[in-house]
C-alpha angles and dihedrals in degrees: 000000000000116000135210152202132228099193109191097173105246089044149029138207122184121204144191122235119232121220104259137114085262104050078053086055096046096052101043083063108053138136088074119171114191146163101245117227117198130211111195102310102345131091118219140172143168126267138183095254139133120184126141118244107269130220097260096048112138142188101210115066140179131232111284094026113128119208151212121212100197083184089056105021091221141120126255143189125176124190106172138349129358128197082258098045119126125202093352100313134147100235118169131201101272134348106288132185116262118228114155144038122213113239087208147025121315099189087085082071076086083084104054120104118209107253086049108145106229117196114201126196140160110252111200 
């Protein structure tokens, strides 16, 4: 499958794409540039993108899940609590469609200011 790059600058975090209509959606838009915004510990922005909510969509995510806001639309990763979390969990605003997997760690997002500018690309 198709990987990409969020490039925030002082970071990066590559990413493989999962096979779904949103992952398609995704991909046929990029490149995307947008200014990050963070909710509790988890990065979002943003993106050009329209895809409905699929079946499968979720709230509650793990490490290394990337995710589709369709309300957003917006992209959204969450790698640890959010203002909603319960017990420890990464709960996002809303259930989002999962398109992606980080190939990496996702705990580096810390670092990451809203009004970031984040580039992504595909990458292969």
């Amino acid at each position: 499958m198709a990987r990409i790059r969020f490039d925030f600058g002082l970071l990066t975090l590559d990413a493989t794409l999962i096979d779904s209509p949103t992952a398609a959606a995704v991909l046929e838009a990029l490149p995307i540039t947008a200014s990050v915004l963070t909710w509790g510990d988890e990065v979002y922005f943003e993106v050009p993108v329209r895809a409905p909510r699929e079946d499968d969509a979720r709230a509650i995510v793990t490490p290394g899940e990337i995710a589709y806001w369709p309300e957003g639309p917006a992209i959204a990763i969450g790698f640890g609590r959010t203002p909603i979390s319960q017990d420890g969990e990464i709960r996002l605003a809303a259930p989002c469609n999962l398109f992606a997997r980080a190939d990496g760690d996702v705990q580096g997002l810390a670092v990451v200011k809203p009004g970031t500018r984040v580039l992504v690309r595909r990458i292969d």
